[in-house]
N, C-alpha and C positions, 0 to 999 in steps of 0.2 A: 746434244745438238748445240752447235752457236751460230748465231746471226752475226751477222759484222754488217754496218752501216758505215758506208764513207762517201765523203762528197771531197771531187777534186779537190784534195789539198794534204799535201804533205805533212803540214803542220796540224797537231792535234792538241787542241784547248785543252788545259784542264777543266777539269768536269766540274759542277757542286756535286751536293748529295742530291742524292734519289728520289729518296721523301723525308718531308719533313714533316713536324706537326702543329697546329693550326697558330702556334706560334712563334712559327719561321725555325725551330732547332731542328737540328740534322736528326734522323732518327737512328738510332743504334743498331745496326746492322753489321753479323747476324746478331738476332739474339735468341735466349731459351724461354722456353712458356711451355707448361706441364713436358717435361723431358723432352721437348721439339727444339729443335732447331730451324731458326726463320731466317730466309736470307732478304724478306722483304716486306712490307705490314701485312698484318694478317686478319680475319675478319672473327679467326677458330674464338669460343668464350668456352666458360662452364655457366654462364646466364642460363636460366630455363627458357625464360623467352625467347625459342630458339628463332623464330619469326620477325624477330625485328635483328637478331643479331649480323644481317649483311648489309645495313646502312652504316655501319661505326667502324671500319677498317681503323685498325689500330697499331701503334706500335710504342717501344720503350725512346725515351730520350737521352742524345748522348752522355745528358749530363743530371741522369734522375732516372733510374736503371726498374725502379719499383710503382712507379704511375702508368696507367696506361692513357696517352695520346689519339686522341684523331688524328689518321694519318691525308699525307696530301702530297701527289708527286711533285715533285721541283720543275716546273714547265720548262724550262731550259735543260735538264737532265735526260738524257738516254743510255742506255747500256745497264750491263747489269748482271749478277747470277739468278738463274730462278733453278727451284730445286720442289717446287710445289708438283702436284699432279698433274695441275692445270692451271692454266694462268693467259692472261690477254697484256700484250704490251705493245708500243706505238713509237714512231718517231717523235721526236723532241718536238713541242709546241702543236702537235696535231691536236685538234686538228684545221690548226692555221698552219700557216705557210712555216719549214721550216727553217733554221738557221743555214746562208752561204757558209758553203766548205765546212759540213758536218761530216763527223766519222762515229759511230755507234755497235759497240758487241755487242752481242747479249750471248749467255752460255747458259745452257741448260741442261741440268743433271737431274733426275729422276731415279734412285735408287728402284732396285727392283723392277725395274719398268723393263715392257719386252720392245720397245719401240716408244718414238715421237712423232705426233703426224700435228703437222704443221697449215694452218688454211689463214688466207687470209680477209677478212672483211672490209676493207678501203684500201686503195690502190693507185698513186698519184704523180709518179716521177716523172723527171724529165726522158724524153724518149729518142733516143741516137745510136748510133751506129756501134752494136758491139756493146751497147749500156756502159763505156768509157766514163760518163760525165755523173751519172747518177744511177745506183743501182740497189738490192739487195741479195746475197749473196748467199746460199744456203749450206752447210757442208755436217758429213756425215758423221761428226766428232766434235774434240772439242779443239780444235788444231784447223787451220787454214792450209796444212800439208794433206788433211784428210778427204775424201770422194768428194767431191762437188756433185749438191743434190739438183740444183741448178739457181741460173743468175737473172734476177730480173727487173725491169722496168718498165717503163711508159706507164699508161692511166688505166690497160685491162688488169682486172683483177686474176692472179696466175692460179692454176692449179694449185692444189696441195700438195704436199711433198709429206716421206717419212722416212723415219732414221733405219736403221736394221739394230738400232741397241737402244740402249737408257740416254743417247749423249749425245746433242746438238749444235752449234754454231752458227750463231744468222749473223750478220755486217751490213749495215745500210755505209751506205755512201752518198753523199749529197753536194750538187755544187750549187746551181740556179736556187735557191730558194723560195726567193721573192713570187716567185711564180707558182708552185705545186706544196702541197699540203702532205706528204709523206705518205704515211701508212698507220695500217692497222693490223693485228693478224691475233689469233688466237692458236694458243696449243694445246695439246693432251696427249695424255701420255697412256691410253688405255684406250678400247675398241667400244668406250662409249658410244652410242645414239645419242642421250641425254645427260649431260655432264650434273651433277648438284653443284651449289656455292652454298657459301652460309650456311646457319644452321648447324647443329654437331654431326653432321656428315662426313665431314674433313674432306669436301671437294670429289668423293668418291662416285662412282657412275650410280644411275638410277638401275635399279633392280625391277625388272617386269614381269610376270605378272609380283603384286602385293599384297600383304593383306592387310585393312586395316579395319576396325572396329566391325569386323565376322564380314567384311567386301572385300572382291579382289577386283583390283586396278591393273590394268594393260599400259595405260599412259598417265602424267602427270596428274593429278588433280588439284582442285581451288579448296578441297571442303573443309571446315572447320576451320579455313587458313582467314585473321584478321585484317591483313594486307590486300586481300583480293588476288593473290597471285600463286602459279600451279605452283607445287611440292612435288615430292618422292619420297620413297624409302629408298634407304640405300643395301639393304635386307629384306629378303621377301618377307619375313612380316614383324612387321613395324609393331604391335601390343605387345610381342616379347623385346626386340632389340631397342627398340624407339631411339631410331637413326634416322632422320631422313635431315632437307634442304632443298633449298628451292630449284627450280628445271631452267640448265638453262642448252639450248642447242645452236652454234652459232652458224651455222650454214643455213638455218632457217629465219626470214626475215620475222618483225615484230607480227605483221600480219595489219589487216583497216583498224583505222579508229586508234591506232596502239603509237607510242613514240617510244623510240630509241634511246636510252639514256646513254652518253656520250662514254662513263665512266673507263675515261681511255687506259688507264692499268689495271684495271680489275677483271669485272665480266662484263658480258650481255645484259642488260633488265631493258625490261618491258614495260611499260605503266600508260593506262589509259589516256587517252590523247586530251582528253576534259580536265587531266591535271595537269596538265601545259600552263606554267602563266596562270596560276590561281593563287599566287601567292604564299604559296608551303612549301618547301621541298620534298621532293619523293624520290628522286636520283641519289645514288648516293655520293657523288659527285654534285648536286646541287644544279645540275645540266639542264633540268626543267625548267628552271627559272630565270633563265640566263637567255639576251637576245629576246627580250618579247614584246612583239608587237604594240606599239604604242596603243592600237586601236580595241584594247582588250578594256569593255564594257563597265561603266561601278557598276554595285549589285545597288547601289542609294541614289536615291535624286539631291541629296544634301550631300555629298560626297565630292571631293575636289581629286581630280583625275590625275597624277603625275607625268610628266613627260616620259619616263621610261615605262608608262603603263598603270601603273599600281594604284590604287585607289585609297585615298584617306577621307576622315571627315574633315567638312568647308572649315572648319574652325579652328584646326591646325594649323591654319595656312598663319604665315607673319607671328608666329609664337618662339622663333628662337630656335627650332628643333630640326634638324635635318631629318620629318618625316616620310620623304620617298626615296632615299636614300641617293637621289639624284638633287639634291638640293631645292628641286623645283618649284616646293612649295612657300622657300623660304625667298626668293627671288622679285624682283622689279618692284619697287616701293614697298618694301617693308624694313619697318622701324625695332631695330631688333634691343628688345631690353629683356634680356634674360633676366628674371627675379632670383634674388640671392637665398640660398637653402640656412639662412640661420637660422628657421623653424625647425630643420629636417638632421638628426643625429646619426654618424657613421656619414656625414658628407664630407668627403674629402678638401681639400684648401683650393687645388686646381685640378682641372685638365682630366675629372673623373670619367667623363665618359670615354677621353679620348685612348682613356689607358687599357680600354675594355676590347681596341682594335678594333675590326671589321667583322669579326665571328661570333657566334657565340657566346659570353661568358663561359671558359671551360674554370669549376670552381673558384670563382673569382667573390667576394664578400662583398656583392652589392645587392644592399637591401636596405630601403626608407624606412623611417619609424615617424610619423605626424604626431607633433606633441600639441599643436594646435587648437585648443577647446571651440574655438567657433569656425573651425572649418567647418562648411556646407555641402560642399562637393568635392568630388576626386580627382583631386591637380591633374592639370596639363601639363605642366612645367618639368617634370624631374626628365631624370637620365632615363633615354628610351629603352634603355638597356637590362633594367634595376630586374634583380630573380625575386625579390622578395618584396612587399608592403603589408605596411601594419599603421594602418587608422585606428587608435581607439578612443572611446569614453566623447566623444566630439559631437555635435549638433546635424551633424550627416544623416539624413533623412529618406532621402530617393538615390539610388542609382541608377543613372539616365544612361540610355543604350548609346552603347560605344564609348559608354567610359575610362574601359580598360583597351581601348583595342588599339592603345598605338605603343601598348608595353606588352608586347607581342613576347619578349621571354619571362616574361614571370613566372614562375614556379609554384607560389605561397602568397596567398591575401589571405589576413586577418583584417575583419572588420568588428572585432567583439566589442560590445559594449556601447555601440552605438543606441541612434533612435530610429534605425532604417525603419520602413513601414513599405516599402513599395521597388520591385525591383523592375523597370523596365526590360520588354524583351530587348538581344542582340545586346545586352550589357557585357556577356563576356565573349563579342563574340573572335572569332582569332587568336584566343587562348590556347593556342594547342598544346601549351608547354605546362599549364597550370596543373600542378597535382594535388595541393590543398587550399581550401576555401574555408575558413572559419567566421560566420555569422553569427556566434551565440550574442545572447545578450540583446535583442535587437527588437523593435516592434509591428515583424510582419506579421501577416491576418491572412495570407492567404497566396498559394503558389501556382500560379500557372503555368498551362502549357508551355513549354519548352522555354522554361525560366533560364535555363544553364545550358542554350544550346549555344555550340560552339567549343566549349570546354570536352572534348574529348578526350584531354589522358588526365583529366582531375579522376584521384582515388581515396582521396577522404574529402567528405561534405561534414561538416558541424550546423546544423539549424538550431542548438539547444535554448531551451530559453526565450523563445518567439512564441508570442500567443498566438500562432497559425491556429485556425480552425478546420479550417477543409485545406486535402491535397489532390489537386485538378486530374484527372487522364494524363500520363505522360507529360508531368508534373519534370519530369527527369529524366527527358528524352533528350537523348544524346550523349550521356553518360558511359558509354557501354563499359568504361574499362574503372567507372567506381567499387572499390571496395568495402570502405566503412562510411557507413551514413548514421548520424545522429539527429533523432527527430524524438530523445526526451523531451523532459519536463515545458510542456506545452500545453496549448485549451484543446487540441483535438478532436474533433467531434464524428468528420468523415475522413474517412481515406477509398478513393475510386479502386472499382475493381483492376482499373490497367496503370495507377498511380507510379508502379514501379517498374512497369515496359520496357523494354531494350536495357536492361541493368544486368548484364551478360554476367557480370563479375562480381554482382554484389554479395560478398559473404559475410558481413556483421552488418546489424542494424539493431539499434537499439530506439526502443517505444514507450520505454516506463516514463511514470510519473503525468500519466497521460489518463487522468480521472474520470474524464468525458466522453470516453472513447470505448464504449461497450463490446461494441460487434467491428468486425471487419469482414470485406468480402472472403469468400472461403477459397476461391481463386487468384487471389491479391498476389501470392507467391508462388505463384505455377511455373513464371517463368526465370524464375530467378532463384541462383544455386549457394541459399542460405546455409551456412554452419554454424550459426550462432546468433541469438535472438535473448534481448532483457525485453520483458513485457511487463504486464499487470497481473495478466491474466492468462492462466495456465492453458486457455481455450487455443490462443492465440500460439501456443507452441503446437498445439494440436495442428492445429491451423497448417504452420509450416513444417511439422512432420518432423520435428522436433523434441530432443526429450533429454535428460540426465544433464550433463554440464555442457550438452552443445544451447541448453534454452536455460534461462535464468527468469525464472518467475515465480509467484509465491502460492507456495503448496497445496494445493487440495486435496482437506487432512481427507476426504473419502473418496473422490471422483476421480475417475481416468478417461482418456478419449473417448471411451468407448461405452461406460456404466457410470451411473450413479454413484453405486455402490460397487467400488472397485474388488473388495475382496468378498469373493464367493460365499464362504463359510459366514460372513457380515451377514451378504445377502440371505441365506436361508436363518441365522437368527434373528432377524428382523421381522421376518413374518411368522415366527414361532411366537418370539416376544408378543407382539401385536397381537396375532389371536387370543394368547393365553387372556395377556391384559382383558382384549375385550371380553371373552366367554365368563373367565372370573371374575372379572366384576360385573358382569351385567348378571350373573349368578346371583351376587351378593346385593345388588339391588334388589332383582325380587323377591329376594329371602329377605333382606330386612324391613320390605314395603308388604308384602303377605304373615310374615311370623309376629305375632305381637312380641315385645320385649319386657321383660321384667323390670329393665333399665334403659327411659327412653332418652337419658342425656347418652351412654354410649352409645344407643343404637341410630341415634342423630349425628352423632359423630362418625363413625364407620358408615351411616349410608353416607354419607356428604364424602367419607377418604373413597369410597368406590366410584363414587362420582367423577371426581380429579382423576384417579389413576385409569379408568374407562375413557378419559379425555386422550389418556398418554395413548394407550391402543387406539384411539381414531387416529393420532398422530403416527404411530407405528405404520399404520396398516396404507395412508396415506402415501408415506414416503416408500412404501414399498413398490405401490402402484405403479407411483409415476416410475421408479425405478425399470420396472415390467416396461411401460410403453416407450419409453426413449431409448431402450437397450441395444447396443450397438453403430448408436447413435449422436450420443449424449452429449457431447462438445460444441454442436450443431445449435441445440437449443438452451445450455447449461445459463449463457446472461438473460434468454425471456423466463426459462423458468424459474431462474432467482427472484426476479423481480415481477414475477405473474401475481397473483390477487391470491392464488393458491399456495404460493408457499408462506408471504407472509403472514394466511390465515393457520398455517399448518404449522410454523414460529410461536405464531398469537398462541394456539392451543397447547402447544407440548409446553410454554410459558408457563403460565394458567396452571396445568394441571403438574407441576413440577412443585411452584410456589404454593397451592393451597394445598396439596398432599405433605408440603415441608410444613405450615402452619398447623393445620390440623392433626397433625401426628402432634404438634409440640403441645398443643390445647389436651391432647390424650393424656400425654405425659405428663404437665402438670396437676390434673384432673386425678389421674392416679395417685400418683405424691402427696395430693393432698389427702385423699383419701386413707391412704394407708398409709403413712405418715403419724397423721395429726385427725386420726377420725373420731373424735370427741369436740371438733371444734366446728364441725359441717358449717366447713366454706366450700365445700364440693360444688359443680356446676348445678343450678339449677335447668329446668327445662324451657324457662322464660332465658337463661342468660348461655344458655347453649345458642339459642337461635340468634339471639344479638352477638356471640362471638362468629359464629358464622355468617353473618352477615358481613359482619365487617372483613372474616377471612378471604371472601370471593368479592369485595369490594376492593381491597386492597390487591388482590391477587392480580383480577381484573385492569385494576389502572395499571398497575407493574408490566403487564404485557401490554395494555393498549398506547402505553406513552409512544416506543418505538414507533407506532404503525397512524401516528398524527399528523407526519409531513414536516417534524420538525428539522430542520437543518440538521444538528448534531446526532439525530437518528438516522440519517439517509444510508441506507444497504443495512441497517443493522441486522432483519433478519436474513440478507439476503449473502450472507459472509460465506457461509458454503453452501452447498447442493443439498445438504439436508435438512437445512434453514435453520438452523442452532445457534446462536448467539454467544456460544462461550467461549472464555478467552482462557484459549489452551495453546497459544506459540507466542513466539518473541514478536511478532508482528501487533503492532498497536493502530488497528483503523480506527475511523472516527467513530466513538461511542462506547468504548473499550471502558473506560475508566466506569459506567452505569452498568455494564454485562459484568464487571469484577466487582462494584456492589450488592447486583440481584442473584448470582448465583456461586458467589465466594464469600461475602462479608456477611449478608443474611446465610443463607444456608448454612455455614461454618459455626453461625452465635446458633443456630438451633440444633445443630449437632450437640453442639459441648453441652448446650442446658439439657439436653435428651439424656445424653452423657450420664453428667451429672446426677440427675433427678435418680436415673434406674440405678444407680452408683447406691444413693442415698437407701430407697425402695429397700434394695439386696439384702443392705443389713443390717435394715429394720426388720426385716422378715425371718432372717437368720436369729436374730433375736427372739422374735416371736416363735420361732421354730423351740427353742431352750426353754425356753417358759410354759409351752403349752404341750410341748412334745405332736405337735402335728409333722409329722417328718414326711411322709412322701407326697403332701401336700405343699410344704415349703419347698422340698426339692426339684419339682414340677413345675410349678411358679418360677423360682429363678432361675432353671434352665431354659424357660420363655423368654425369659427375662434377658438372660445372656444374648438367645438364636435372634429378640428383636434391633437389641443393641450389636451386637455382628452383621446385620445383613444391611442397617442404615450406615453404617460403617464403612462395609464393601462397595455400597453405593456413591456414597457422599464425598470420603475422603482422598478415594484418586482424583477425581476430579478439583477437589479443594488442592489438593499436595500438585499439582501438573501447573493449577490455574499459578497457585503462587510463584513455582519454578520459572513459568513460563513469561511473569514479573520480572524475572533477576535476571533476564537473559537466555537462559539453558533451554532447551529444547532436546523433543523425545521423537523415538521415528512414529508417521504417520501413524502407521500401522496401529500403536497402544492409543494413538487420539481417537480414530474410528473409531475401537474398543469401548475407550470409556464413555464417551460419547453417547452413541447407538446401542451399546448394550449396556452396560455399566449403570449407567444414568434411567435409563427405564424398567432396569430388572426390581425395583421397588414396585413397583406399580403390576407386575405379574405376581409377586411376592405376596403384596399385604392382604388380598380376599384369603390367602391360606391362613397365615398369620396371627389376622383380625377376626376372622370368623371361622374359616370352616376347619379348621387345629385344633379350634377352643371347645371346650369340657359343656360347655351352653350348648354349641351349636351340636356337638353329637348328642347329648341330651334328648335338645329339640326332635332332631330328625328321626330317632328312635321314635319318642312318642309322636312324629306323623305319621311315619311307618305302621305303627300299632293301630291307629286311628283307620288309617287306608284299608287297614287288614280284616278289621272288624266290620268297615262298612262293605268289604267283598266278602263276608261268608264267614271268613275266617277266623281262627283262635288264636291265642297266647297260651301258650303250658303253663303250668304254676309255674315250673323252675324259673321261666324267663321274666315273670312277674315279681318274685323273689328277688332276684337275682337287681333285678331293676329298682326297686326299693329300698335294696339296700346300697344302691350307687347312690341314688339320690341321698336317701339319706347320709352317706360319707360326706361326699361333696359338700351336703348345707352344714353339716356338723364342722368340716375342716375351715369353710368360710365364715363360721359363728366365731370360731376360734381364733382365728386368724385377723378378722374385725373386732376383736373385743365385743362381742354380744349383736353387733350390725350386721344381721342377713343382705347381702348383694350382689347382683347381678357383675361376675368378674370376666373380663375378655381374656386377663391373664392365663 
């Protein structure tokens, strides 16, 4: 198809270029971009953000073939190849008046195309006889020899015309100018209803019905679209091909309430009539803002109005600055002394702003650095233009609203290191350009509603380092397109259930180092589509539904969202342990409180180790419980039940009866030692200094776990470190009180190990000695294979937990998994162990039970055979004979 435009006149201007870009260069046409060929800018990207991709029509420059340009038609320019699908083009200057004695092609080639149908949207020539003096010309090729589709003029807007192939021809012709405003028309090259732009659609027609996320669409839809404006697929279903672009139909008006964006070579768009004269662009032409209304309202009563509309604050006014872009403010008695930038680094020598043009900064290096120590406030004075500021380490204390709002491009403020304490609202407001905000370092206490409205494409926030305490309800409303927010190393104490409201976009957020900050709402994160979270506490991954390396927080060696006690088989040895612990020891109390003893220093001693390890099964049985009632639950309640009254009683006890079963075992074993040893020299316990060692054993034992539970600062959480309230330091993590848990259960336990060690080391082969000399052998042999099974199992106890604590000193860490182990099982299987052990293994206690048995038998009826009286007599007898011999002549009561 070609158009041909001509206005009486023979003679034909040379032309400019077409379009240029935003910094008046011709733009390179044609050129290539992903194997296409453009004969004009184009809008096509591989951007994901397919939704914003039809404001930035772009093109290459003729003298920089590899950047991509905003493009911008040359208002003087008309004619043209268009070779797109579809495309909108205008007479020269439309749509003001155009140029006297204009002549205009335009030639349009559409590969593949079955036809061109051609309509037009404005319609404005001069109207005379025959259309001689001004016209538009339509023909069915690319040639002025080919069919005439037809010729037209005056101010009705003509029917549409269509090609019979892929190839077009239009000609305007112009003579009067001064008077008529030209045209407008639109093409397409396909039996669309609904044409797409933008977007990676490639201009293709809408496809109806659609399907998109399991709906099917008949017409255009808004949903899930940012802009507010309908889409399509350009494929009926968009979750497999994921094509679509915005709708545009140009035979249909915008419709009430809606305005027309002028964008005279592009497309159609539509945009709300309320962003008329608001001060943003939303055309992509910038059409919105252009022509408005003087009478357009400030949103401030301290605000100084501009003659072309626009609104600044009163205090702008006589500052040097062209802030309304109409001069207005700077006009009729003002004293203009621009303050000189030798404060300000990267300031050019002159004429900085003026290099920066009328547009945008398109990557241009303008960015302040205030090296200032007793700035107070955030200058007025720079280039209104500057993308980037950086205040730091300076006396700035408040930012007062509308601080920022007449550097309307900035991109990037850092303010680190300040003393801010207080952000008034509307501080940023007008920011639409800002994408990072850095405040570390700083002294606020506390964020309010809609601290940061206005900022809506900021996508990283830095708070690090502000003692903020509380974050208000929609603390961060208006944020929608934030990404990463850092709100570490802070006082923290609340965060609101709706703190993070309209945060559409927020996928990192980081919370650590935030001490005072126990609980958060369990719906904090409901609306907002986290992938990634550092916290404190592993609850808070829970929380947001979080887990493995999308949440970063520190381990809980036993708990999971859901249990206590995460690993199953844990769970059921825990209340094995527990039972045993309590039935066998509470066995062994009333056997050694009903049996009299032959020996009441051991049998003082073993009731007192039953006692301790009976403490471990309360503690067992305990954490089982709670275990049972939170199940399913457990992340819910995991910060009140750490710090409930009950677990640090249930700390306090497994303490207690850890440290006096380590004590008292080692009073056994030196007790023994010396006995058998050195037993001509009876230093052995008496019964008077039994009870004073035990005394002091559950006095010492007692303060060791009651210091934690004092309120003293350097104990705070100590038992409350995991879920099953255990204090030991088994990971590279060093909380506070770390260094007194690697005294009481590494450094003491360790020295009583090796003296245990030791001593039955020593025992073994003294007795192996005494085995040679006296020939007692399977009395010796029986003894020290006690001997070995009691040294082996304080062993298996003791030293993973000693070997993990130390590792876990040096750095090195072991999976979860072996820490619950040693832990919960490892650690209390002494305490199910020692009633067999200590008493009911030992040659005494079957003794005993035999003769209550016999007793019991006698007073029910019953008899004894000889043989079993025999048989019995002469046990006894071995047994005193082997201990006569074995003590050099000292009859005694041996647990061995």
């Amino acid at each position: 198809m070609l158009v041909y435009l001509r206005i009486a006149s023979t003679r034909t201007k040379k032309q400019p270029c077409a379009f240029v870009t935003e910094n008046n260069k011709c733009c390179k046409l044609p050129f290539e971009f992903n194997n296409r060929k453009y004969t004009e800018c184009t809008a096509d990207s591989t951007e994901k953000d397919w939704d914003g991709q039809w404001r930035n029509p772009w093109c290459f420059p003729e003298d920089d073939s590899s950047i991509k340009h905003p493009c911008y038609r040359s208002s003087p320019s008309c004619g043209g190849v268009r070779t797109q699908v579809a495309g909108v083009f205008s007479s020269a200057n439309f749509p003001n008046n155009y140029t006297n004695n204009t002549t205009c092609i335009w030639r349009i080639s559409v590969e593949l195309a079955n036809h061109i149908t051609l309509n037009f949207t404005d319609f404005d020539l001069e109207n005379g006889s025959g259309c001689e003096n001004a016209y538009v010309q339509v023909y069915d090729g690319l040639n002025t020899t080919d069919p005439s589709l037809g010729k037209f003029c005056g101010s009705e807007i003509p029917s549409g015309v269509r090609s019979s192939g892929s190839q077009m021809l239009v000609v305007f012709h112009g003579y009067n100018g001064d008077r008529y405003k030209g045209f407008r028309a639109y093409y397409d090259s396909g039996n669309c209803k609904v044409r797409s732009y933008g977007g990676n659609g490639g201009g293709a027609c809408c496809v109806f019905p659609f399907t998109y996320k399991g709906k099917v669409y008949n017409k255009c839809t808004e949903e899930d679209d940012t802009t507010g404006l309908a889409w399509c697929s350009v494929t009926s279903d968009y979750g497999r091909d994921r094509k679509r672009g915005h709708c545009v139909s140009e035979n249909v008006s915008c419709g009430s309430n809606k305005f027309e964006c002028h964008n005279y070579h592009w497309w159609k768009q539509c945009i709300d009539e309320k962003l008329r004269c608001n001060g943003y662009s939303h055309c992509a032409d910038q059409s919105d803002e252009t022509d408005c209304p003087v009478e357009v309202p400030c949103n401030f009563s301290n605000w100084f109005k501009c003659s072309n509309g626009r609104c600044v604050p009163d205090y702008w006014r006589c500052d040097g600055k062209d802030d309304c872009g109409d001069r207005s403010d700077e006009q009729s008695g003002c004293s203009f002394q621009v303050q000189a930038c030798s404060w300000v680094s990267h300031c050019p020598e002159s004429r900085w702003e003026a290099s920066l043009g009328n547009k945008t900064p398109y990557k241009i290096d303008s960015f302040v650095i205030c090296n200032r120590k007793d700035l107070g406030a955030i200058p007025t004075y720079l280039p209104v233009k500057i993308t980037k500021l950086v205040i730091k380490e300076t006396r700035l204390t408040v930012i007062e609203r509308f601080s920022f709002a007449r550097y309307e491009h900035l991109e990037e403020i850092d303010l680190e290191g300040n003393v801010i304490e207080k952000i008034q609202a509307n501080s940023f407001i007008k920011l639409q350009s800002l994408k990072t905000l850095i405040l570390k370092r700083n002294k606020l206490r506390l964020l309010k509603t809609g601290t940061f409205e206005g900022s809506t494409s900021l996508t990283k926030l830095d708070l690090e380092e502000n003692p903020l305490e509380k974050i208000e309800a929609r603390a961060f409303h208006g944020l929608q397109r934030l990404q990463k927010l850092n709100l570490s190393n802070m006082d923290l104490r609340t965060i609101s259930s709706e703190a993070f409201y309209g945060m559409d976009s927020l996928t990192e957020l980081y919370l650590h180092h935030n001490k005072d900050l126990q609980q958060i709402p369990l719906d904090v994160f409901d609306s907002v589509p986290l992938t990634y979270l550092k916290a404190d506490k592993f609850e808070f991954c829970c929380i947001a539904k979080l887990s493995g390396p999308n949440c970063s927080a520190p381990k809980d060696l036993f708990s999971s969202c859901d249990d206590l006690m995460a690993n199953t088989t844990l769970y059921v040895c825990i209340w094995i342990l527990g039972s045993i612990a309590l039935v066998g020891n509470a066995f062994v109390l009333m056997w050694r409180m009903k049996t009299k003893s032959d020996n009441k220093v051991h049998s003082l001693l073993l009731l007192n180790l039953a006692i301790a390890d009976f403490l471990m099964g309360i503690y067992l049985i305990i954490i089982a419980g709670v275990d049972v009632f939170y199940r399913g639950r457990y992340f819910i309640y995991n910060a009140s039940w750490k710090r409930s009254a009950l677990c640090q009683f249930s700390g306090f006890v497994s303490t207690i009866s850890s440290e006096a079963s380590v004590f008292i075992l080692t009073i056994m074993t030196v007790d023994r030692y010396v006995t058998i040893v050195h037993p001509f020299r009876h230093i052995g316990l008496s019964v008077r200094g039994t009870y004073i060692a035990l005394f002091i054993t559950w006095s010492v034992a007692i303060v060791l776990a009651g210091v934690p539970v004092t309120g003293i600062e350097y104990f705070k959480e100590f038992y409350a470190r995991s879920g099953v309230c255990l204090p030991l330091q088994l990971t590279a993590n060093k909380p506070i009180g770390w260094e007194y848990s690697v005294f009481l259960f590494l450094a003491l336990n360790f020295s009583s190990f090796m003296l245990i060690f030791v001593l039955y080391l020593v025992m073994f082969f003294k007795i192996q000695k005494t085995r040679e000399m006296s020939g007692a052998g399977n009395a010796v042999t029986s003894i020290g294979t006690r001997m070995v099974f009691i040294v082996l199992t304080d062993f298996s106890c003791w030293i993973p937990i000693i070997i993990i604590g130390i590792a876990s000193l040096l750095g090195m860490e072991a999976s979860p998994t072996v820490y619950a182990w040693i832990a919960v099982f490892v650690l209390p299987l002494n305490s199910a162990l020692n009633p067999i052990l200590y008493t009911i293994s030992t040659a005494n206690f079957r003794r005993k039970l035999r003769g209550t048995i016999r007793k019991r038998s006698r007073k029910t009826g019953g008899y004894v055979t000889e043989h079993s009286l025999l048989d019995s007599k002469s046990a006894n007898s071995g047994s005193t004979n082997g201990k006569s011999k074995l003590l050099n002549g000292h009859t005694q009561e041996s647990d061995l």
